[in-house]
C-alpha positions in Angstrom: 17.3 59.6 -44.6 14.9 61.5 -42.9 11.1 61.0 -41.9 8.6 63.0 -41.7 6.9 62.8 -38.8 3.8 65.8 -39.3 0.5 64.4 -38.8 -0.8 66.8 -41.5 0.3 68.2 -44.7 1.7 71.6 -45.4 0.9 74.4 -47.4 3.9 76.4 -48.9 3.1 79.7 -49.0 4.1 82.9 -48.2 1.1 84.7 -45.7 1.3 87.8 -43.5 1.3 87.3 -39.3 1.6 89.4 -36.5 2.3 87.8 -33.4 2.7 89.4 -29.8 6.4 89.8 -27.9 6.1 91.8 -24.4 2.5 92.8 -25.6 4.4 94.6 -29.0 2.6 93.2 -31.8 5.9 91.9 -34.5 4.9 91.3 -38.0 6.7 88.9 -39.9 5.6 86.5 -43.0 4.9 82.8 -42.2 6.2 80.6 -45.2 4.2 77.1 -44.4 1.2 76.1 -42.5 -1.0 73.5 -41.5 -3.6 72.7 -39.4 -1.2 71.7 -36.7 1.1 74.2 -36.8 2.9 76.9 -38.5 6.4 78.3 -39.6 7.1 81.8 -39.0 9.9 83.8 -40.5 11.9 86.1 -37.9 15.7 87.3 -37.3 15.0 87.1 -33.5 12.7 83.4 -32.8 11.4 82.9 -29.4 12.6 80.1 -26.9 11.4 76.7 -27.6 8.2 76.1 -25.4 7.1 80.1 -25.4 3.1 80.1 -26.0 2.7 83.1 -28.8 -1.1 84.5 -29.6 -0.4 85.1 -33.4 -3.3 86.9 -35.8 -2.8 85.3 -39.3 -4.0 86.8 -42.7 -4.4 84.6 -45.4 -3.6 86.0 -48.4 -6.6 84.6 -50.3 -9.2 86.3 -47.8 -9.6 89.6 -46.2 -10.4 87.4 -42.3 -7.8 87.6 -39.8 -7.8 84.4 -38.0 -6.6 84.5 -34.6 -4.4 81.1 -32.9 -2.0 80.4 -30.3 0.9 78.3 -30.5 4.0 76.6 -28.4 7.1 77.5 -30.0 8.7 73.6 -30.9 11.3 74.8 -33.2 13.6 77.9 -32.7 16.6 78.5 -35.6 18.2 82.1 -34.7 18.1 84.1 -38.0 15.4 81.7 -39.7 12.6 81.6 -37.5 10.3 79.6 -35.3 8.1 76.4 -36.1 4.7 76.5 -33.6 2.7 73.7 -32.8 -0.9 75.3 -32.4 -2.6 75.0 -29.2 -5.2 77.0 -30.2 -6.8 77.8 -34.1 -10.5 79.2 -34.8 -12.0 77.0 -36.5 -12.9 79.1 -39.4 -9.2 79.1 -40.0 -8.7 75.3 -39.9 -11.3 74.9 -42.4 -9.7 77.4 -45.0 -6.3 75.4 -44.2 -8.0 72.1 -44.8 -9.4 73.4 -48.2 -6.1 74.4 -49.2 -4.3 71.6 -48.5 -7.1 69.4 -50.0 -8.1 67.3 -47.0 -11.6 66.6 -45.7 -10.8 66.3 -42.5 -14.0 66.7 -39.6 -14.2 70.0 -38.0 -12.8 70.8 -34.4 -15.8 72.4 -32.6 -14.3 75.2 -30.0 -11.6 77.6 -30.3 
């Protein structure tokens, strides 16, 4: 039996993310999120421990949020799980709203 060991909940669902590879911007779709960190679907993940500047679009919103992230889980022909090192803070509040916690806001990017 496993535990889960998040600090936060996540959000299932499916939004759209471009992240930057050898400054090439690589869309892909990220399938779960939360305000720690975030899955992204990709045929090609990065190395674990690879910081990635991502711009995420929600698809409930018209805002692109930017974040970066340290890649923490890498699964060749799945994708990559990033902790996030970085997250505006606009974008932590929409995540906290959809997950349905009232958690204080981070001040700072």
């Amino acid at each position: 039996m496993s535990r889960n060991l998040r600090r936060s909940p996540r959000i299932e669902l499916i939004n759209e993310v471009t992240y930057e590879v050898n400054r090439s911007a690589i869309r892909a779709a990220a399938t779960d999120l939360s305000r720690n960190g975030i899955f992204v679907q990709t045929m090609d993940p990065l190395a674990i421990g690879e910081e990635v500047r991502l711009s995420i679009h929600f698809a409930n919103t018209s805002a692109i949020y930017q974040a970066v992230g340290v890649v923490r889980h890498s699964l060749k022909w799945v994708g990559m799980g990033l902790e996030f090192t970085h997250l505006h803070p606009e974008a932590r509040k929409l995540i906290d709203s959809l997950a349905g916690t009232n958690t204080p806001s981070e001040s700072g990017y």
